[in-house]
N, C-alpha and C positions, 0 to 999 in steps of 0.2 A: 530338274534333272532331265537331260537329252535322250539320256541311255534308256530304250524301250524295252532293253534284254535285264535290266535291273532286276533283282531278285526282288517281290513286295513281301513286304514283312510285317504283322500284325502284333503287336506289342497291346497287352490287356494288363490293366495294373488292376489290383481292388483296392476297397477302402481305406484298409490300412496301410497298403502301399502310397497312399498319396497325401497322409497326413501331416506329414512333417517336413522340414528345409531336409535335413538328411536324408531322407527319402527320397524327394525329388530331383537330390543329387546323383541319387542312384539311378534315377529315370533319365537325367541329363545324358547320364556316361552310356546309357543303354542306345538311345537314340543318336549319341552324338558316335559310335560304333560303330553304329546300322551308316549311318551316312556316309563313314570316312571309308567303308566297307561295298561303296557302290551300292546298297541296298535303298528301296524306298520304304520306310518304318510309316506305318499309321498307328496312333495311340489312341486307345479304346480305353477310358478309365471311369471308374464308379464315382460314389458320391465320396468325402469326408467320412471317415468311420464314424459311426453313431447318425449321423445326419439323417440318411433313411426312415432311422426308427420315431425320430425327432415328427418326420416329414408326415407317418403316417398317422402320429396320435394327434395331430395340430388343427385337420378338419372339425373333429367329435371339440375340441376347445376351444372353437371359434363360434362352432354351433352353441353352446354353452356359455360365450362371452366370455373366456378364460384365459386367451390365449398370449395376451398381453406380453407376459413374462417370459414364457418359452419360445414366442417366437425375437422376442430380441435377448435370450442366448444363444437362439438359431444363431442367429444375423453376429452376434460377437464370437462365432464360433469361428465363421469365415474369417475376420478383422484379424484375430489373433492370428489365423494361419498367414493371412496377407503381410503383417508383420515381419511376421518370419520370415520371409519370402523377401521382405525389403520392398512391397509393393505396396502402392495406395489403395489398400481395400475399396472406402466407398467410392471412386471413380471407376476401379477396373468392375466392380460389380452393381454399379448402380443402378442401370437395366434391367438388370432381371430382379434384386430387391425389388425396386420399383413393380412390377408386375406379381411377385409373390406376395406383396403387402396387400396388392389389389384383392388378388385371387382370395386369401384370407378374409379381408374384411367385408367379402362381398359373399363368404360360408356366415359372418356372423352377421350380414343384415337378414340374409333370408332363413337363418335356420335350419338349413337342409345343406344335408351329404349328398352327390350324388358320386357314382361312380367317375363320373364324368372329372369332375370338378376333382375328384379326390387322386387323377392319374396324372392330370394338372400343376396338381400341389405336389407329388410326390416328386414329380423330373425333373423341379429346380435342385437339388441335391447333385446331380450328375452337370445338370447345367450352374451352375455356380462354381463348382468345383474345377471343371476345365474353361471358365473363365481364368481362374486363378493358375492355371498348370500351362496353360498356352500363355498366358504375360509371364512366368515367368522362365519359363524354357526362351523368350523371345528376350530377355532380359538378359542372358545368358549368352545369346548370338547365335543361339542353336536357330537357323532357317525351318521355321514351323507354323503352321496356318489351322487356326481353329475353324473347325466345320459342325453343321446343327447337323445331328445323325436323322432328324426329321426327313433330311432330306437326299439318305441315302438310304435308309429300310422304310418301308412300308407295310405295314400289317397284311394280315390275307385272312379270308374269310375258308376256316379249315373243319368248321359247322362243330369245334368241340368248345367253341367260346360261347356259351351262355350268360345272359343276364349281362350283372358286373365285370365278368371276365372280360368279353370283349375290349374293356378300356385296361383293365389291372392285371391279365393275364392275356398278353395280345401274341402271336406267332407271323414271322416274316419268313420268307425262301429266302435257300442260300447257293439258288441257281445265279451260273456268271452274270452278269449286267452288265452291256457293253457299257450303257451311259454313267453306272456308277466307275468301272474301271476309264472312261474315257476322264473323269472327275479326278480322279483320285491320282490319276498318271500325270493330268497340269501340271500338278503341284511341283512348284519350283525345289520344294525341299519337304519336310516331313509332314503328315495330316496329324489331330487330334483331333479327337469328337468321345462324345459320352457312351458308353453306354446305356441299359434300363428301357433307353428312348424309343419310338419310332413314330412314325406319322398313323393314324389310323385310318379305316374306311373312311370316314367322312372326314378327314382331311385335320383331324384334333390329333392334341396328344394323345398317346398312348403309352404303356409301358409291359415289362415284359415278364412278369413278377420276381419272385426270389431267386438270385442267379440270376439274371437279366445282364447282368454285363457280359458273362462267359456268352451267354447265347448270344448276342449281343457282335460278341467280337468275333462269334464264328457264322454268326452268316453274313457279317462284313468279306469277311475274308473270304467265302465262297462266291460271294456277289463280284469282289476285286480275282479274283483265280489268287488268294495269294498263294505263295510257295511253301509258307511255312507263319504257324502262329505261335508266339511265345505266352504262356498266362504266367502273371509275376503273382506272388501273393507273398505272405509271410513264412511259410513251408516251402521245403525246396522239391516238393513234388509228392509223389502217390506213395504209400507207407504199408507195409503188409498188415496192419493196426493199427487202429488209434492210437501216435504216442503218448496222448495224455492218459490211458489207460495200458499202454505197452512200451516202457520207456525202451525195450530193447528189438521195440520194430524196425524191422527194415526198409532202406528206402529202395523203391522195384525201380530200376535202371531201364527197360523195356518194355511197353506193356501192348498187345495189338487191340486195336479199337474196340474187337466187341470187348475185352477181357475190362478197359479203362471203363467202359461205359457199364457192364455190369457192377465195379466196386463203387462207381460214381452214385447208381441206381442202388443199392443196399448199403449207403450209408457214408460214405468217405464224404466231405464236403472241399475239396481241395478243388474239383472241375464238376460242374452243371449236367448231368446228363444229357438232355439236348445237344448243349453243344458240340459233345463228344458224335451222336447222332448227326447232324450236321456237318462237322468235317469228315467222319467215314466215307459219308455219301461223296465227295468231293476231293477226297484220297490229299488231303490237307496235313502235313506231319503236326504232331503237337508238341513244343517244348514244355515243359512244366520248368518254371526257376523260383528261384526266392531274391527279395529284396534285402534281405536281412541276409543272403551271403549268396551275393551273385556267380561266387567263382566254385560254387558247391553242384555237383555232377547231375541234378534234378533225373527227371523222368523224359524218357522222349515215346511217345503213340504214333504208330502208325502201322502200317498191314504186314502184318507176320514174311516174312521172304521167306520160312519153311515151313513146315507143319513141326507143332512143336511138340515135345511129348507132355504128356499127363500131368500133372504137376498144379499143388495148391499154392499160389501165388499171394492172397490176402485173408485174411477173416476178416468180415466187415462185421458192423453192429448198428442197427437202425432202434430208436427209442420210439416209445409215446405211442406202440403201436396197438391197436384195437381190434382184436376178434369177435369174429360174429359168430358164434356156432347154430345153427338152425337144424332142430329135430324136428323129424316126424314121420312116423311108422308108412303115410301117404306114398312117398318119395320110390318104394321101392318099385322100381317096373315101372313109373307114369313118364308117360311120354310128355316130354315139357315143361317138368317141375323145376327145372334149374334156368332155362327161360325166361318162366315166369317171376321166379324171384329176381335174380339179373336184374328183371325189364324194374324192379323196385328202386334199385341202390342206383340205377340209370336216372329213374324220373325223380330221385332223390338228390343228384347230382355226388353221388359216391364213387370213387374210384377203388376199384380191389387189386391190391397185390397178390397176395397166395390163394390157390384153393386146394384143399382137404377135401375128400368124399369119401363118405361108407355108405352101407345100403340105408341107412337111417339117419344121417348127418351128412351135413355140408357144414364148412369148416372156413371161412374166410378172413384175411385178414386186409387192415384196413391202410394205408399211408398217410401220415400224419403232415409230409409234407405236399400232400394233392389237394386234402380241404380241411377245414377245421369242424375238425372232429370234437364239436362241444355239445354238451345236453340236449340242445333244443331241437339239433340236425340229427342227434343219436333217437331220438324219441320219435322223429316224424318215422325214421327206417325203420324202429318196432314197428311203428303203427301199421306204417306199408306190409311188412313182412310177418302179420299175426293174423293176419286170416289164411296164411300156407304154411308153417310149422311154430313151435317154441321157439322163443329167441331168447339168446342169452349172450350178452356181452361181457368178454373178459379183459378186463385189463387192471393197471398198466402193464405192458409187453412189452418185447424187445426181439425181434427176428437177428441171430444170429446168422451169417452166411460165409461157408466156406467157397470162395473165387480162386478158379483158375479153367486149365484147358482139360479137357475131355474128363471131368470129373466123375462119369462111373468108369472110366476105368481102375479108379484107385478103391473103389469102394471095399475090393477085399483086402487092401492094407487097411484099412484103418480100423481094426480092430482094436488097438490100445488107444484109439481116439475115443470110438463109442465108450471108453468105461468113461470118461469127463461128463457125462451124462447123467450118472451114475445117481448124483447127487441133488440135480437138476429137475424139477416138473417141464417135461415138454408139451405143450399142446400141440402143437401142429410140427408138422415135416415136410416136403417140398422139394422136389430134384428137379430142377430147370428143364424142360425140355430140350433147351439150348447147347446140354453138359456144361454152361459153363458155373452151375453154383447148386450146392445143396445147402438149404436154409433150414432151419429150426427156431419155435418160439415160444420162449420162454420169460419167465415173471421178471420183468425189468430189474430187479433188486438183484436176480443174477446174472444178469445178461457181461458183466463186465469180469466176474469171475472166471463162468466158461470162456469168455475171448482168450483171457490170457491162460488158462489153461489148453485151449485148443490150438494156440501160438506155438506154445511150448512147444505139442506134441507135433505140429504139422509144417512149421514154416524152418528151418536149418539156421542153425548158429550162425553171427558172423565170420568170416571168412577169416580160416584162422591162418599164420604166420605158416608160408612154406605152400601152403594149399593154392588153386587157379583160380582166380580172378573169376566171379560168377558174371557172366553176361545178363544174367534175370536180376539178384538181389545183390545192393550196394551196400553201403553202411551203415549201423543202424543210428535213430534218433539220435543214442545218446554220444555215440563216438562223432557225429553231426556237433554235437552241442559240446564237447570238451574241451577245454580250456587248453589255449599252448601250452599253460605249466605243466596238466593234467598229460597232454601227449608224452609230453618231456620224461616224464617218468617213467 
């Protein structure tokens, strides 16, 4: 493509989006859009749904001599897709098989996991996957050139990668790059490359852990200045609720970045946090779309054009969450006691979301999706933190959080919110410094009750017949999900 003024456009599919012939046709028609549209599309796409999960328990089975079996469903997992596709599986992916079978059988001669080896094994998932999506987009006549993302991100050393992170949890910049945009502009007609990936310090795989493609495809598109990223997944974008617990949420038509990266951060799994982080910096618009109905109005993020008023926008709901409570009479007046515990949950490798404080408690909760919060990592953090007060761990939890803009402003309406409560044990409370969320956390078993009780109370009906068009909230899930007949009526 000649045109240097082309718009670059970053197209992120996930898992599910790229499982099947119908899918891909939906990926065809997106790319083949972008092109007839004068745009340059680059496609960021994950592994095969399920494949990941496949990818990570296959190390421990190799170790174990076990692995036999589940790696050739792996392997016939691609064949069936390839099928479908109308393509020769073992020739378009024979290469990399070849190389994943090595990498396995050489966890089951030595016996040993290392991180190494195990971020290795995880990126043929992404890399097999866009073997099969570049043959067949290329099948198809769509002008498209698969590229190894090795060789457009690079890791950085950001000193919060410890241990195994460094390879399983690795972070790149999503500062421009002449040489990646000088790359990427070649290209005669559209790029694909994986997500997950990037090259690490010493020059190995790496990966970027869960959400790894979103991150993935946003500091691609920082790295290219692109104009604009689209993330496809199976939802058509950011929800004021989980609709599998609020079938009458709504879909948010606008959201500005801190607002997206807060619901992203308490719980929504539709976009990565990070990434959302990443394109703020780089004033990058976001489209949110869906695969499953391209022509449905999604979400678009980017920086507010006015200051907008007060307004609760999402209840988010985050599970599996773990409080720390730590008493002790010491705390009152010592200089450094919060420090010192800190510098514990640090050398323990813990990360805290919320804190609580009275003159005799500190009150912390824990993110389930930052480390794995099992027995053995919960036991060392007593250990640590029992020569400075009592510890007592509560769970299972569930941080409830009301998202939107200048949230104490509304604090003296919501008086008929606070009675939802009512019924509820709350341990902890929490108001953002940021205004943009006030959280509460409570016993997992009700965490999904008060959502949609605090839905009810706090986010406005859809937009009823006669009423203006809300610029903030679209349609909800279900009228999303109704059936022609259903409309018809």
């Amino acid at each position: 493509m000649s045109n240097s003024n082309a718009p670059r456009v970053v197209l992120k599919f996930g898992g599910t989006s790229v499982s099947s012939r119908e899918k891909w046709n939906t990926i065809a028609s997106v790319v083949s859009g972008c092109l007839e549209r004068g745009e340059r599309p680059l496609v960021v796409h994950s592994a095969i749904r399920g494949v990941t999960d496949a990818l990570v328990a296959l190390p421990e089975q190799a170790a174990a001599e076990r692995h036999a079996q589940d790696l050739e469903a792996l392997i016939e997992r691609h064949f069936e897709l390839a099928r479908e596709l109308e393509l020769d599986g073992p020739t378009v992916l024979a290469d990399d098989l070849e190389r994943l079978q090595r990498a396995v059988e050489g966890v089951a001669l030595v016996q040993e996991v290392t991180p190494r080896i195990r971020a290795r094994i995880l990126a043929f998932g992404e890399q097999l996957a866009t073997r099969l999506g570049a043959a067949y987009l290329s099948s198809l006549g769509i002008p498209i050139e698969r590229l190894d993302a090795r060789d457009l991100l690079a890791a950085v050393d950001t000193g919060r990668q410890k241990g195994g992170a460094v390879w399983l949890s690795a972070e790149c910049e999503a500062e421009l790059d002449p040489v990646v945009r000088e790359r990427l502009d070649a290209l005669p007609g559209g790029g694909l490359t994986q997500g997950f990936i990037a090259r690490g310090l010493d020059g190995d795989t790496v990966v970027l852990g869960r959400g790894g493609s979103d991150t993935s495809a946003a500091y691609l598109a920082g790295k290219w200045g692109a104009d604009r990223i689209e993330i496809w997944s199976d939802v058509p974008g950011m929800f004021t609720a989980d609709p599998r617990v609020v079938p009458d949420a709504r879909l948010l038509r606008r959201l500005d970045y801190r607002e997206a990266q807060e619901i992203a951060t308490t719980g929504s799994q539709v976009l990565h946090p990070r990434a959302v982080r990443a394109l703020r910096d780089r004033e990058i618009p976001i489209h949110l779309k869906s695969t499953l109905d391209p022509e449905a109005p999604g979400t678009t993020i980017r920086t507010a054009e006015a200051a907008s008023p007060a307004q609760v926008k999402a209840i988010s709901r985050k599970r599996q969450v773990v409080l720390v409570s730590m008493e002790t009479l010491g705390m009152w007046q010592e200089v450094g006691f919060l420090a010192r515990v800190f510098r514990v949950f640090a050398e323990t490798g813990v990360s805290i979301d919320l804190v609580s404080t009275s003159e005799t408690n500190v009150t912390v909760s824990l993110d389930p999706g930052a480390a794995l919060l099992d027995d053995e990592l919960l036991g060392r953090l007593r250990e640590g933190l029992s020569s400075f007060c009592g510890v007592e761990f509560i769970r299972p939890c569930a941080a409830v959080s009301l998202v939107g803009n200048r949230i104490r402003a509304l604090l003296h309406r919501m008086g008929p919110a606070l009675e939802a409560f009512e019924e509820h044990r709350v341990h902890l409370v929490s108001q953002a410094a940021s205004d943009l969320n006030l959280t509460v956390v409570v016993d997992e078993d009700q965490a999904d009750t008060l959502l949609r009780d605090l839905h009810d109370l706090l986010i406005p009906a859809s937009t009823l017949p006669g009423e203006s068009e809300s610029t903030v909230f679209g349609p909800s899930w279900e009228e999303l999900n109704r059936s022609p007949e259903e409309v018809r009526s």
